[in-house]
C-alpha positions in Angstrom: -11.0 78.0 8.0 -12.4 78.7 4.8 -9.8 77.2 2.4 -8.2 79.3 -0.9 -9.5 77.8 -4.2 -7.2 77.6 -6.5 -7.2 78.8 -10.4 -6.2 75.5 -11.5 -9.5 73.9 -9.2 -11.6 76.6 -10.4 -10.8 75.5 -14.0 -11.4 72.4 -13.1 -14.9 72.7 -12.0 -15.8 74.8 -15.0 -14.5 72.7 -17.4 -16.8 69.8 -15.8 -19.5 71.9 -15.7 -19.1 72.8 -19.6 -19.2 69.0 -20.4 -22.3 68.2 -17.9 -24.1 71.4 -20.2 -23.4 69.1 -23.4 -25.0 65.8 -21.4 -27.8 67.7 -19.7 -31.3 69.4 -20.9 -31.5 72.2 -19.5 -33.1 72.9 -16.4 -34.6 75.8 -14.2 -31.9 76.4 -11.7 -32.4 76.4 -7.9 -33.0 79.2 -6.2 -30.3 79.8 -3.6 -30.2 81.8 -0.1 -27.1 82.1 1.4 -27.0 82.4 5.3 -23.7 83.6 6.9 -22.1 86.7 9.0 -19.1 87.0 7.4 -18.9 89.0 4.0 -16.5 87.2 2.4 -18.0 83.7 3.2 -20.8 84.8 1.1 -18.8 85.5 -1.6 -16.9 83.0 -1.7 -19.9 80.5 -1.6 -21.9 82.8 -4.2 -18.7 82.3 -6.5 -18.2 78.4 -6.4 -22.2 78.5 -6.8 -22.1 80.5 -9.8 -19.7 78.6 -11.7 -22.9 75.5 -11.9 -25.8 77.1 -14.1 -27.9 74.5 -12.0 -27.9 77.1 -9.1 -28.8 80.9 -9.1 -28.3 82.7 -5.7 -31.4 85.0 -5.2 -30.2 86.3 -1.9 -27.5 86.4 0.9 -28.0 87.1 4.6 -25.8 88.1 7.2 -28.2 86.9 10.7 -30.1 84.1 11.3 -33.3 87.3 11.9 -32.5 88.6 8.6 -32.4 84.7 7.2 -36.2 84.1 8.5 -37.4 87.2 6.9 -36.6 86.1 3.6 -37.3 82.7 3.9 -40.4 83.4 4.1 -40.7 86.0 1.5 -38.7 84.7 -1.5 -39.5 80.9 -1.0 -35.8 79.6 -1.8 -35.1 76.2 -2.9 -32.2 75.6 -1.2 -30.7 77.5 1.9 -26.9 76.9 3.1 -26.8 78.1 6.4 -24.0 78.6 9.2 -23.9 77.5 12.1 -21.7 79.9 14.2 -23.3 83.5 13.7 -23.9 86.4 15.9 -27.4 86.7 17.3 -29.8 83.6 16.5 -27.5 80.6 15.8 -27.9 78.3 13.3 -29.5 75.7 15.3 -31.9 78.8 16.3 -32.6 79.6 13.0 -33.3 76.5 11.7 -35.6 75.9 14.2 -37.4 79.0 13.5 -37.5 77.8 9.6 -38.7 74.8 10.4 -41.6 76.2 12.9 -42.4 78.9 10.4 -43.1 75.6 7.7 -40.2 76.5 5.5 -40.1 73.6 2.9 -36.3 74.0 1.6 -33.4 72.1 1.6 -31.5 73.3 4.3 -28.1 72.4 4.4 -25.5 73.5 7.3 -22.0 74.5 6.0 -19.7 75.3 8.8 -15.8 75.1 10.3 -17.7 72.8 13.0 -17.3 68.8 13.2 -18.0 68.9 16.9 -20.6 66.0 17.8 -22.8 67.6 19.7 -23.5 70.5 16.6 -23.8 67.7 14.1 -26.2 66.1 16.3 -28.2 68.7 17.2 -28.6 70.1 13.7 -29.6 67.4 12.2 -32.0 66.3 14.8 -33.2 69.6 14.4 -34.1 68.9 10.9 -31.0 70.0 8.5 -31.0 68.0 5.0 -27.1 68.3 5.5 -23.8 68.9 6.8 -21.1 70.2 5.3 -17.7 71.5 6.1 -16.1 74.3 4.4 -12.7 73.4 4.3 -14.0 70.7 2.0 -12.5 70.5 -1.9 -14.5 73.0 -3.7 -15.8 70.3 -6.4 -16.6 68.1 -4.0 -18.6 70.7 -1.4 -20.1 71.6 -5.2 -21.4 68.4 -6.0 -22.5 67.6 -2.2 -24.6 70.8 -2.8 -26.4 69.5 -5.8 -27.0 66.5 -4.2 -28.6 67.9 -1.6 -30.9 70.4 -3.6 -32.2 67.5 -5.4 -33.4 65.9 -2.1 -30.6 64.1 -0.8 -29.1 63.8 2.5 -25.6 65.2 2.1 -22.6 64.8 5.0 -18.9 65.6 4.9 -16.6 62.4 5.7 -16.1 63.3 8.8 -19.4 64.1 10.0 -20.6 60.7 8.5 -17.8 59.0 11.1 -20.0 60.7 13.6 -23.3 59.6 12.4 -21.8 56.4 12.1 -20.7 56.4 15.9 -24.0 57.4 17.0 -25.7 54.7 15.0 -23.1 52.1 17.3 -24.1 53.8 20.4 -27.5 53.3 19.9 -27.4 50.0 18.9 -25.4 48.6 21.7 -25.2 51.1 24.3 -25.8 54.5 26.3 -23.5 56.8 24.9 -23.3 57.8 28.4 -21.9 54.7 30.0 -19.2 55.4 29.6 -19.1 58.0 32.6 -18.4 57.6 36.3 -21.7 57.5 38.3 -20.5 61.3 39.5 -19.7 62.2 36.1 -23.2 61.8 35.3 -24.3 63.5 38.5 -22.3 66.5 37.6 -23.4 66.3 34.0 -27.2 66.1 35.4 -26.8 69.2 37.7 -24.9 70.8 34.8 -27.9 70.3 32.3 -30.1 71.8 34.7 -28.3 75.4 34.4 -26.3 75.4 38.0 -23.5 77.0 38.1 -19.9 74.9 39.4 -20.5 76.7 42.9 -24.1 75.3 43.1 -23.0 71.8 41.6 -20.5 71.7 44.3 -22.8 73.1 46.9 -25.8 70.1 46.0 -23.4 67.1 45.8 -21.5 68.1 48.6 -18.0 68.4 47.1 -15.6 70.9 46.3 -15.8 73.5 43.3 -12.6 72.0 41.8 -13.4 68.7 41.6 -16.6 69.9 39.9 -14.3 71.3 37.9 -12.3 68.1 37.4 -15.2 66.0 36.4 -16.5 68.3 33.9 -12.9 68.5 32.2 -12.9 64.4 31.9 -16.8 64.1 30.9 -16.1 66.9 27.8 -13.0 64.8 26.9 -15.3 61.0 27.0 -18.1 62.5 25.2 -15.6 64.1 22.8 -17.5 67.6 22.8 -16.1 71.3 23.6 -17.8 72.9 25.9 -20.8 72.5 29.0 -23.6 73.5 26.5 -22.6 71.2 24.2 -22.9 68.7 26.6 -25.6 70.2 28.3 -27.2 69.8 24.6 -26.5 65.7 24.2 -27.7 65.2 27.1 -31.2 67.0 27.4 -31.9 65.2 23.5 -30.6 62.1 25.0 -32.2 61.5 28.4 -34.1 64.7 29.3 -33.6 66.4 32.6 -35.1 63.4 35.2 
């Protein structure tokens, strides 16, 4: 969840910002959309933004549809999308920005530290990741960062890329699966349901069932798609 600022962290990131104003000239602010469904997500981002002259929010949008539109029309500089929205998902929408040859920063701030979201967003082309229950000067000055052109990730989500990087220099994230783990997973990836699974490798529904349950829990994701997901960017359906 979106955490509470405080008035004494508030203050705190004003009074920083203040001194910074002495040290820096100053500088056409970045132009800000904010993507999001909930109302007072916006807000609450708008707020922390507006306390840092170096940003000026130009526009907010509550759907990834409604996110394209102005994209396109207002040319932001910087765009903090979510991931979980109603209608196009992040992941959709950013692929959608990215067709449509939108040139901003684009950084993901979400409640998600799943794998699977982190690696499918930024394979999709996000400039960052960032969580929201993160301090408020510290998701400030990631935020900065990345509207300068920098690659910005939250702690945790750097653990991940971090992980991946050790996969892929030693060994298939994958291996780590029973051979009918991986058969599941394969006839999961192809869009049957547990009945069919069952049905084509000629065993019962709940120990489809079963193996799913234990190859979520290796591959450390939440759900089928999400696996589904790491999969199909990892080995394709064969």
């Amino acid at each position: 969840m979106w955490q509470i600022w405080t008035i004494s962290a508030l203050k705190t990131i004003i009074i920083l910002i203040k001194l910074r104003r002495y040290s820096m000239p100053e500088v056409t602010p970045f132009q800000v959309l904010i993507v999001d469904d909930h109302p007072l997500m916006r807000r609450g981002i708008r707020q922390l933004l507006e306390l840092d002259p170096a940003f000026h929010v130009v526009a907010e949008a509550g759907d990834g549809a409604s996110a394209i539109d102005l994209a396109n029309r207002i040319e932001p500089d910087l765009i903090l999308l979510d991931l979980n929205m109603k209608g196009l998902s992040g992941l959709d929408t950013l692929n959608a920005l990215r067709r449509d040859g939108v040139t901003a920063q684009i950084i993901i701030l979400t409640v998600s530290d799943s794998a699977s979201d982190i690696y499918a967003l930024i394979d999709a082309g996000a400039d960052g990741y960032l969580l929201k229950d993160s301090d408020p000067e510290v998701l400030l000055e990631a935020i900065r960062k990345g509207a300068n052109g920098g690659k910005v990730f939250s702690d945790r989500v750097n653990e991940y890329l971090r992980e991946r990087e050790r996969f892929g220099a030693q060994e298939d994230p994958f291996s780590i699966l029973t051979e009918r783990e991986l058969d599941v997973l394969h006839e999961l990836a192809q869009g049957l349901s547990n009945k069919q699974i069952a049905s084509v490798l000629n065993i019962s529904e709940q120990t489809v069932k079963v193996h799913i349950r234990n190859l979520l829990r290796k591959l450390n994701v939440r759900s089928r798609v999400a696996a589904t997901i790491l999969f199909l960017q990892t080995r394709g359906i064969q």
